[in-house]
LOZA-776929 format. One line per field, with one value per atom (N, C-alpha, C): x, y, z; residue number from 1; residue in one letter; atom name. Coordinates in pm, 1 decimal. Atoms other than C-alpha are relative to their C-alpha. Example, Ala and Ser with C-alpha at 12.3 -4.5 7.8 and 13.67 -1.06 7.14 Angstrom:
X c(89.0  1230.0  90.0  -82.0  1367.0  -77.0)
Y c(-119.0  -450.0  120.0  -119.0  -106.0  109.0)
Z c(0.0  780.0  0.0  -6.0  714.0  73.0)
nr c(1  1  1  2  2  2)
rest c(A  A  A  S  S  S)
atom c(N  CA  C  N  CA  C)
***
This chain:
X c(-113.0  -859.8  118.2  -94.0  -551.2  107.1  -110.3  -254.7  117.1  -84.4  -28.0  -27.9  68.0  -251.6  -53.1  10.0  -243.6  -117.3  109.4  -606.1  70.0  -49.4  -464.8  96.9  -127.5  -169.8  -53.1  46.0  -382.0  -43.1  -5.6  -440.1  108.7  -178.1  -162.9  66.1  -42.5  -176.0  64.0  -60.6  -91.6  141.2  -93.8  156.7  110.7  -64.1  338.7  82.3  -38.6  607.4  6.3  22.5  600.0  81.5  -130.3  756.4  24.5  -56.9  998.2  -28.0  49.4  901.7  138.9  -117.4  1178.9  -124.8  39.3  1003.1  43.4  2.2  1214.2  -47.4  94.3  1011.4  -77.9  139.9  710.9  14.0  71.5  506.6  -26.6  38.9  476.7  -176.1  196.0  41.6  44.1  -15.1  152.3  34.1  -23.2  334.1  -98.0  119.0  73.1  -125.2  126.3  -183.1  9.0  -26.3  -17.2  37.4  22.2  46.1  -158.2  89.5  -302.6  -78.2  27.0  -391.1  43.2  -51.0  -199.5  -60.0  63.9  -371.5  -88.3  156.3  -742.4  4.7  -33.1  -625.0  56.8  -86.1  -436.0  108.0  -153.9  -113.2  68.7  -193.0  235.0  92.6  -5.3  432.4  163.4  -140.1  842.4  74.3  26.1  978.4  222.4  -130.8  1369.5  -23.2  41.1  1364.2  172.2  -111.8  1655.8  1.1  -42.0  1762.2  105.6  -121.6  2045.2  128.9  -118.9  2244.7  9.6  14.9  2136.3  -98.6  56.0  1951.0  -93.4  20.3  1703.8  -107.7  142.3  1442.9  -57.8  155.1  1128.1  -117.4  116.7  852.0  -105.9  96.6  531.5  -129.9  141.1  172.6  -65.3  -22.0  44.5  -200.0  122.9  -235.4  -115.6  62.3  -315.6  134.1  -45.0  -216.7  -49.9  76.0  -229.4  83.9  -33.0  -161.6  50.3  -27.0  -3.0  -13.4  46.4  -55.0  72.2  -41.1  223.7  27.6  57.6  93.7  68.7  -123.9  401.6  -147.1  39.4  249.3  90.1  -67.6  287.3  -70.8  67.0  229.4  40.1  48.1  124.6  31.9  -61.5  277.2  27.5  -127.3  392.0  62.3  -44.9  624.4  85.8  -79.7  872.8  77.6  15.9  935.6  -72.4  73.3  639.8  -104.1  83.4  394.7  120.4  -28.2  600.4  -63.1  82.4  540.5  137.1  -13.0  697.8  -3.9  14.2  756.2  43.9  -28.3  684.1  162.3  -140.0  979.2  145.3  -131.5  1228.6  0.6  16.1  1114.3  73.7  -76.4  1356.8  -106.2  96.3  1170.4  -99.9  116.8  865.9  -50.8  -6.6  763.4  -158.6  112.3  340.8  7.3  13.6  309.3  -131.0  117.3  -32.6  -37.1  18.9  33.8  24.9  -49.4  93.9  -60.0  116.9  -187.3  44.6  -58.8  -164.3  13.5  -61.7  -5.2  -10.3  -32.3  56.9  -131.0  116.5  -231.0  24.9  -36.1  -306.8  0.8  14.3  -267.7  -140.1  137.0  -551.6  -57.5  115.5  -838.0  8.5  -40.6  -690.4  -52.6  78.8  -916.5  -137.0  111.3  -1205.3  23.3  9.6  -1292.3  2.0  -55.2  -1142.4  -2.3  5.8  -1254.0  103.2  -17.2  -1135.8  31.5  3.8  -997.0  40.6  -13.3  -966.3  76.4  -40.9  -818.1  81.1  -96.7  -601.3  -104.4  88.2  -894.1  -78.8  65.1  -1049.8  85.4  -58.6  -758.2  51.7  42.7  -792.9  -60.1  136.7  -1147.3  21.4  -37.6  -1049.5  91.6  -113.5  -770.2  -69.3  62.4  -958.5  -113.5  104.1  -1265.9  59.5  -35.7  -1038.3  48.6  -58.1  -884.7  -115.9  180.0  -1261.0  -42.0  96.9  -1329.9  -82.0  160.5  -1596.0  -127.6  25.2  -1771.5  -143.8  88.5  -1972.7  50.2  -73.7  -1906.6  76.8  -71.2  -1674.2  -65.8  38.5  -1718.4  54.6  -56.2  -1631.8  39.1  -44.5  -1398.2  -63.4  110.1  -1584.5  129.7)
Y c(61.8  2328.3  0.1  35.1  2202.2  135.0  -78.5  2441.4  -100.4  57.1  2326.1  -105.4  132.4  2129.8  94.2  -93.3  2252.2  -108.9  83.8  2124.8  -42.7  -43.9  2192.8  -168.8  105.4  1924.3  -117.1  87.9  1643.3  -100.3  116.5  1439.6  -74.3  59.0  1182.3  -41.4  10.0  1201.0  160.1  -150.6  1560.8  28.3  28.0  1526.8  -58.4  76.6  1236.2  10.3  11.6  1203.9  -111.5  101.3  959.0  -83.9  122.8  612.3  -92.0  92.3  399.7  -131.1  157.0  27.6  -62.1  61.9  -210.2  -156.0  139.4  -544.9  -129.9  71.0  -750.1  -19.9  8.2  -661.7  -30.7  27.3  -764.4  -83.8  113.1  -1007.1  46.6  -3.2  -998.3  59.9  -25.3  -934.8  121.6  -97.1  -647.3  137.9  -39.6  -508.5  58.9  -53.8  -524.2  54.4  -111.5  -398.3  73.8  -113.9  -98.7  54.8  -70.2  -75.3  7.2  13.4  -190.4  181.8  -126.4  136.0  110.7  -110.6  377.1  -24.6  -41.6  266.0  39.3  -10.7  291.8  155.9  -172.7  662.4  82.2  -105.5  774.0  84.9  -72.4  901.7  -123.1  95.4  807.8  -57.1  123.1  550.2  82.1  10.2  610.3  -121.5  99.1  297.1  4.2  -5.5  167.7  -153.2  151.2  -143.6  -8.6  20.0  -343.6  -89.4  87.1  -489.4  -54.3  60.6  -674.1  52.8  -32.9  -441.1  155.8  -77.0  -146.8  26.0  -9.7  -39.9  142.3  -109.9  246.9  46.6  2.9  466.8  114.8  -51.2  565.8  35.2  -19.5  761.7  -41.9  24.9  578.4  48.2  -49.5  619.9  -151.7  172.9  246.5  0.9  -14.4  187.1  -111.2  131.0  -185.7  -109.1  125.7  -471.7  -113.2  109.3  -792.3  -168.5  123.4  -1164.1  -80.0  93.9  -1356.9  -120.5  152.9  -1743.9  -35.8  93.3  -1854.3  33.2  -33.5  -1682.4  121.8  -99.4  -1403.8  133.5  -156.6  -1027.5  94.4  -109.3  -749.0  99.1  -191.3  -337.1  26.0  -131.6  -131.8  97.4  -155.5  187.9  123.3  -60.2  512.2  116.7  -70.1  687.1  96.8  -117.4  1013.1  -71.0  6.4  759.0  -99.5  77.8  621.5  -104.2  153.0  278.3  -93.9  153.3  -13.9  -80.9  92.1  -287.2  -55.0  33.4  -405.7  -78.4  153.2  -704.7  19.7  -34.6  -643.9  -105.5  15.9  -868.1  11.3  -68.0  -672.6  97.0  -180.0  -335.2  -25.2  38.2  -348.6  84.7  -149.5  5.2  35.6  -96.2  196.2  94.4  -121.2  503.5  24.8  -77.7  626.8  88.1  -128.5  948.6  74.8  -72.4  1063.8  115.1  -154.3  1390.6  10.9  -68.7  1361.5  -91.4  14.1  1309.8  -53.7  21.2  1158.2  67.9  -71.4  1376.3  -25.6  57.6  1181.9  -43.2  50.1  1055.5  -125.2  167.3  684.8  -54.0  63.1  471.7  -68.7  23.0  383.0  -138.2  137.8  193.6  -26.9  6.0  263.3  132.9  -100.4  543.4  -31.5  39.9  365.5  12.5  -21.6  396.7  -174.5  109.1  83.6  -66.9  47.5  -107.7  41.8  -49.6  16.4  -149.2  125.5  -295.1  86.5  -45.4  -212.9  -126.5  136.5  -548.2  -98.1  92.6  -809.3  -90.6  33.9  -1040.4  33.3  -49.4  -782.7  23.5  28.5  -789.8  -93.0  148.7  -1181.0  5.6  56.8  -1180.6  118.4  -81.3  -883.3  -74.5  72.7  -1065.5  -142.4  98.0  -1383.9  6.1  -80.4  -1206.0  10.5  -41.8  -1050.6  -154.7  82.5  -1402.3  -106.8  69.0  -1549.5  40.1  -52.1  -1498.4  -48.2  47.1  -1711.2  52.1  -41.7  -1512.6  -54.8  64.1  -1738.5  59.7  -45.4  -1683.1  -99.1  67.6  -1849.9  -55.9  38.7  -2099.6  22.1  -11.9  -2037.4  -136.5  111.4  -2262.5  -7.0  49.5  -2413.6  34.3)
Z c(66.1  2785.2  97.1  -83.7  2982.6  -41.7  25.3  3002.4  -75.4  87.7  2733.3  -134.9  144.8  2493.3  -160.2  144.4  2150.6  -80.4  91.2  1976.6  -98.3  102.0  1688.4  -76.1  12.4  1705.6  121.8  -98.6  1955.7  -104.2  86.2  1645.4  -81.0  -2.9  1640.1  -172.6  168.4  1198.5  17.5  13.7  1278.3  38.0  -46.5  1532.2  -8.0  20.1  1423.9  -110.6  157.5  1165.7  -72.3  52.1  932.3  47.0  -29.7  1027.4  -56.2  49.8  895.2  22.8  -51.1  852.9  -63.6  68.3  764.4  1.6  55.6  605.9  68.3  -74.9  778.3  166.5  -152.2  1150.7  -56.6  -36.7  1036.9  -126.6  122.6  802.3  -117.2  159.5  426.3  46.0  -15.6  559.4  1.1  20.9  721.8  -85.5  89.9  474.0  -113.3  112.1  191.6  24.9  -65.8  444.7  -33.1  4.4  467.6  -155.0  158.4  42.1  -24.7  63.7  21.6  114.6  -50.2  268.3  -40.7  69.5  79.0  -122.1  142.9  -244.2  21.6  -2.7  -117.8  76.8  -83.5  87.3  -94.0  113.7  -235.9  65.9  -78.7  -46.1  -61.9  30.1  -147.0  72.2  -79.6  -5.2  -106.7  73.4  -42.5  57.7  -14.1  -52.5  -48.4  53.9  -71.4  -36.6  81.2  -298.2  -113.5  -20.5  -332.8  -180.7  170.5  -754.7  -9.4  -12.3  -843.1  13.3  -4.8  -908.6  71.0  -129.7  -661.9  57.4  -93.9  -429.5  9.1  26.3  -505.6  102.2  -53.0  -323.8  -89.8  73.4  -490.0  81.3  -67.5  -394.2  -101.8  99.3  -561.5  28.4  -48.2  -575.1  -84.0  76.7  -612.2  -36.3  86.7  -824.3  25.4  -27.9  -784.5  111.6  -10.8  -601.4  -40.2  21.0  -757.6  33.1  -70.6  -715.6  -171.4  117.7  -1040.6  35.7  20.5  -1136.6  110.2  -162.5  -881.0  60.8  -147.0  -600.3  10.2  -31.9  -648.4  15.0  -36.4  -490.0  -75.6  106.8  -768.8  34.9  18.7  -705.2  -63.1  104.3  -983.9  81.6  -27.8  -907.3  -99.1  91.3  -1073.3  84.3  -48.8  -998.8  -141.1  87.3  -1192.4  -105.8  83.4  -1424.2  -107.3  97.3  -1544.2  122.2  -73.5  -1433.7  -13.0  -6.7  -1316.8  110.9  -20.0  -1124.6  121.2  -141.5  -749.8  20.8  -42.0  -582.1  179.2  -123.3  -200.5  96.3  -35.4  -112.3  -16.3  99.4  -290.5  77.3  -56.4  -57.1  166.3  -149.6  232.1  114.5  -70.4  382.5  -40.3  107.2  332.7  136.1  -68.8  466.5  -42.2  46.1  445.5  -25.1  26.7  329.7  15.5  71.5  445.5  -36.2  74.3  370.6  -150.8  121.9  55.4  -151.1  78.7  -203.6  -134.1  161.3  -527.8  -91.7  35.9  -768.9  -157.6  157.2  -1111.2  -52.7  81.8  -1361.0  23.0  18.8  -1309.9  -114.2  109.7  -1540.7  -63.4  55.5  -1787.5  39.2  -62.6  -1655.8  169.3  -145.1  -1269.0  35.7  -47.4  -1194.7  101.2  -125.3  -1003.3  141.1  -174.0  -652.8  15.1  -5.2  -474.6  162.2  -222.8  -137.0  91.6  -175.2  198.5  131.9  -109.2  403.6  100.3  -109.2  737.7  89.2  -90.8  873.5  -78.7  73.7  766.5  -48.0  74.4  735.7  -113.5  135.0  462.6  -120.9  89.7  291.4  -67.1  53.4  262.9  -65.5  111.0  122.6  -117.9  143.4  -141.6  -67.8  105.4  -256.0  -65.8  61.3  -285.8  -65.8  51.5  -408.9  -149.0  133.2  -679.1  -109.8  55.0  -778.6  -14.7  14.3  -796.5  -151.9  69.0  -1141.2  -113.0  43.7  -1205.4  36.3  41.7  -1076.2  106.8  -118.6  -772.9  103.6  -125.7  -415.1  76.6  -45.5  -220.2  120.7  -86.4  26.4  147.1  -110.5  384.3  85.1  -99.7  588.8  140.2  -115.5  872.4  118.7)
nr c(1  1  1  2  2  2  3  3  3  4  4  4  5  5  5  6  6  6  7  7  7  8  8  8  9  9  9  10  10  10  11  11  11  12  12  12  13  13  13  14  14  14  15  15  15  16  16  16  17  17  17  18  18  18  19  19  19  20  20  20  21  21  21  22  22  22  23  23  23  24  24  24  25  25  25  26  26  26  27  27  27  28  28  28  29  29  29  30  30  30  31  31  31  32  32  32  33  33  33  34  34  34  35  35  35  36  36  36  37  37  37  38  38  38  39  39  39  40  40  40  41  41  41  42  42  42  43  43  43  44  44  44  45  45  45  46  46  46  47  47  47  48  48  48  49  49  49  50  50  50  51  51  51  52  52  52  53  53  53  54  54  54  55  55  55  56  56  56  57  57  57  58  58  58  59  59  59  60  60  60  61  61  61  62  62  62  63  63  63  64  64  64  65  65  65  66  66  66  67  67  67  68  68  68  69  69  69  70  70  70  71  71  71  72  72  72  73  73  73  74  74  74  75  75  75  76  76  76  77  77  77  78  78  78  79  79  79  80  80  80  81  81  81  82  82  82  83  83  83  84  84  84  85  85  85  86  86  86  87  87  87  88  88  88  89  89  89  90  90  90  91  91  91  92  92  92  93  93  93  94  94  94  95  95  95  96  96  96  97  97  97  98  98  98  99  99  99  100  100  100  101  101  101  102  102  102  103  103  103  104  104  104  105  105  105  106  106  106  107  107  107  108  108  108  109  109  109  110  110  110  111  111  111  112  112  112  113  113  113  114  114  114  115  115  115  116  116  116  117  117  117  118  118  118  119  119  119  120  120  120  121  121  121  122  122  122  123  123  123  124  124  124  125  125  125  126  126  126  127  127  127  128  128  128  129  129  129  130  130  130  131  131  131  132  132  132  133  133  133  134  134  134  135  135  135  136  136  136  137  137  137  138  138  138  139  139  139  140  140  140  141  141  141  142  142  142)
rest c(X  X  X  X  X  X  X  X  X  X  X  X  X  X  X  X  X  X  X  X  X  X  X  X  X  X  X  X  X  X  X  X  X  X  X  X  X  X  X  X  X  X  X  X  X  X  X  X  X  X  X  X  X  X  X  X  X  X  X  X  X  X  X  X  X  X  X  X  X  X  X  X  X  X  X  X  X  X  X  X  X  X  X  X  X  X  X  X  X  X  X  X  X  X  X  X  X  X  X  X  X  X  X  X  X  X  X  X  X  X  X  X  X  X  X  X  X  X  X  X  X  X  X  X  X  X  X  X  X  X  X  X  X  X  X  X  X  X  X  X  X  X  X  X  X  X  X  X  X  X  X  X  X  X  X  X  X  X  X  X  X  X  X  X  X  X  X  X  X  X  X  X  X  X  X  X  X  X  X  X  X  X  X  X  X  X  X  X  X  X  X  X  X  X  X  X  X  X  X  X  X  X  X  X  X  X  X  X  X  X  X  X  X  X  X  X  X  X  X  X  X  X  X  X  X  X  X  X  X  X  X  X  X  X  X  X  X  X  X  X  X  X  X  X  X  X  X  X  X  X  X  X  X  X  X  X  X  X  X  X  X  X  X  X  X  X  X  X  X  X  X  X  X  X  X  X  X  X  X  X  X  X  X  X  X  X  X  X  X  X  X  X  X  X  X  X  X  X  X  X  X  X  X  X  X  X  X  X  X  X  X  X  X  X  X  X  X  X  X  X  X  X  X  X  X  X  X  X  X  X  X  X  X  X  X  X  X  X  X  X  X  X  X  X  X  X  X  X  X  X  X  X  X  X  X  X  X  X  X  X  X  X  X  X  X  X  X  X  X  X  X  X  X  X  X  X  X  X  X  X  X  X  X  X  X  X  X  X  X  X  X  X  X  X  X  X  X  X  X  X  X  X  X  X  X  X  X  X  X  X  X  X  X  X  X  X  X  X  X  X  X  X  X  X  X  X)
atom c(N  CA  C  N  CA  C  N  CA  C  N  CA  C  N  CA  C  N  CA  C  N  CA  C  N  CA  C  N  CA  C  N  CA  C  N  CA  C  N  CA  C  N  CA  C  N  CA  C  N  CA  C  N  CA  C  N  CA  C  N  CA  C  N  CA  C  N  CA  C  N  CA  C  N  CA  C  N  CA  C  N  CA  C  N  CA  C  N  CA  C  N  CA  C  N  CA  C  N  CA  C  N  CA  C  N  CA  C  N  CA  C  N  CA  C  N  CA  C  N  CA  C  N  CA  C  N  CA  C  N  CA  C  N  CA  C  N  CA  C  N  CA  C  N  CA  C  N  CA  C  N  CA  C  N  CA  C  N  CA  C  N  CA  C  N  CA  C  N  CA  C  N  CA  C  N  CA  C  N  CA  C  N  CA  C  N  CA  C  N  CA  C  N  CA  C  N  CA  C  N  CA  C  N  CA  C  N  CA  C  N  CA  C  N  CA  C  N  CA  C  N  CA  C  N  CA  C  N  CA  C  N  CA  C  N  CA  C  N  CA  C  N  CA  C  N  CA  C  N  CA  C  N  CA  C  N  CA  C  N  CA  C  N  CA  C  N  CA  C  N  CA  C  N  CA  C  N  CA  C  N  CA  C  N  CA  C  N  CA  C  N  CA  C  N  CA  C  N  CA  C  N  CA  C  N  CA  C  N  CA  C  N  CA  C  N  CA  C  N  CA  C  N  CA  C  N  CA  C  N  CA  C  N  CA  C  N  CA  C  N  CA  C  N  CA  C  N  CA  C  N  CA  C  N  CA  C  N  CA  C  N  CA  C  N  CA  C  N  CA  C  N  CA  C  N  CA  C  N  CA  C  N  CA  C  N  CA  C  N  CA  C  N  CA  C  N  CA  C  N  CA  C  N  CA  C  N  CA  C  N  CA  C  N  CA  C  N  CA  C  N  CA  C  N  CA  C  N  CA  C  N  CA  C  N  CA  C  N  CA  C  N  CA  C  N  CA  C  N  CA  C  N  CA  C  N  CA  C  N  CA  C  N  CA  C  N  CA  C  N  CA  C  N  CA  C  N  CA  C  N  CA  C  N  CA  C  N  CA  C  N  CA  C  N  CA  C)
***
């Protein structure tokens, strides 16, 4: 072992502290990657999300993401008080938490085990997967 290398602390989830994202650097994808990675890892996600009339931060633990009729992106969350419901372009910041495990009871019927995207492309075909529900398979663009 090298002089000065701590095993211990050489894994960069160990090492690292959590980091701040601000929404406006990056893409709406990104973004819901990283909610849709904190739902399927079960860690909490603290998040500063901006309302009309202030500006709050919440630590959640998000349950679902889903897609309504016109196209708007909604997280299921709960947080200390209660299940509501998110609108990723309302979240100025967000912060991973993988230290820090889900905590609260989900809400009923949000207890299943829940795909694992690993890529922005897998979090295409889940989303369009989920909004499939007839129930065939989709066709692939050539």
């Amino acid at each position: 072992m090298a002089v000065g290398h701590d095993r211990e602390h050489s894994h960069p989830s160990i090492r690292e502290s959590p980091v701040l994202k601000r929404t406006t650097q990056q893409s709406t994808t990104a973004t819901v990657a990283d909610l849709l990675r904190a739902m399927t890892g079960r860690f909490a996600v603290t998040i500063t999300y901006a309302k009309p009339e202030e500006t709050s931060i919440r630590t959640i633990e998000i349950h679902d993401v889903l897609t309504s009729k016109d196209g708007r992106i909604i997280v299921l969350a709960a947080d200390r008080g209660g299940v509501r419901t998110f609108h990723p372009e309302k979240i100025d910041a967000y912060t991973l938490l993988h230290r820090v495990p889900f905590t609260m009871a989900p809400p009923a019927g949000y207890d299943r085990p829940v795909p694992v995207p690993r890529s922005t492309a897998q979090v295409v075909a889940l989303e369009l997967g989920r909004d499939d529900w007839s129930g065939k398979p989709l066709a692939r663009a050539a």
